[in-house]
C-alpha positions, 0 to 999 in steps of 0.5 A: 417396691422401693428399696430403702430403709430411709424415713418417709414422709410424704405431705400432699394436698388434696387438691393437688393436680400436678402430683394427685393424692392417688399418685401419692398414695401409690408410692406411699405404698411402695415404700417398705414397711416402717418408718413412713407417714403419709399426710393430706392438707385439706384444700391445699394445692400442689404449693403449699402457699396460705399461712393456715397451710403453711402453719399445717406443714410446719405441725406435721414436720414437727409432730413426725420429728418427734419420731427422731432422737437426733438429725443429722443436719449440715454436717452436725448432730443435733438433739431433737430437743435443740429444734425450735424452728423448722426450715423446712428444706434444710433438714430435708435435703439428701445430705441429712439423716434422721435417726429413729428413737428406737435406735 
C-alpha cells in the first residue's frame, strides 16, 4: 500500500497498452482510502489526442476539483472559484497542492 495522504486522481484510457487499465486499477487500489478517483475514457488510448477525449479529460478534472476549496497553484492560493480554464499539467505538477473542502 502507498503511503500518502495526498489526492489521487488517476484518468486512463481503456484501450491504453502502455499502462493497461488492469494496471491502474492495481495501483488505484494501493493508494489508501480518501480522497482518490479512479476514471476510464472509453476508446481512449494512452495519448489522449481527439477533441471529444480531450473535451472528456477536461470534464473530469474539473467535476474532481469541484472536491477542492482552494489550489495551491505557482506559488499562490487560488479560489476554486477563480478557475475558469484548466491547463492541465500546470495545476497537476509536485509543486502544487490541493486542499479538500472538508478542510
Amino acid at each position: 500500500m502507498l503511503a500518502t495522504k495526498m489526492p489521487v486522481l488517476i484518468i486512463v484510457g481503456d484501450k491504453d497498452e502502455g499502462t493497461p487499465l488492469s494496471h491502474q486499477q492495481i495501483l488505484f487500489q494501493a493508494v489508501p482510502k480518501g480522497n482518490k478517483a479512479l476514471e476510464v475514457i472509453k476508446g481512449a488510448e494512452h495519448n489522449f489526442r481527439t477533441e471529444e477525449e480531450l473535451t472528456t479529460l477536461k470534464q473530469l478534472v474539473n467535476e474532481w476539483l469541484k472536491n477542492f476549496k482552494t489550489i495551491w497553484c505557482n506559488s499562490r492560493l487560488l479560489p476554486r472559484q477563480q478557475i475558469h480554464t484548466i491547463r492541465l499539467f500546470e495545476y497537476f505538477s509536485p509543486s502544487n497542492h490541493l486542499i479538500p473542502n472538508k478542510v
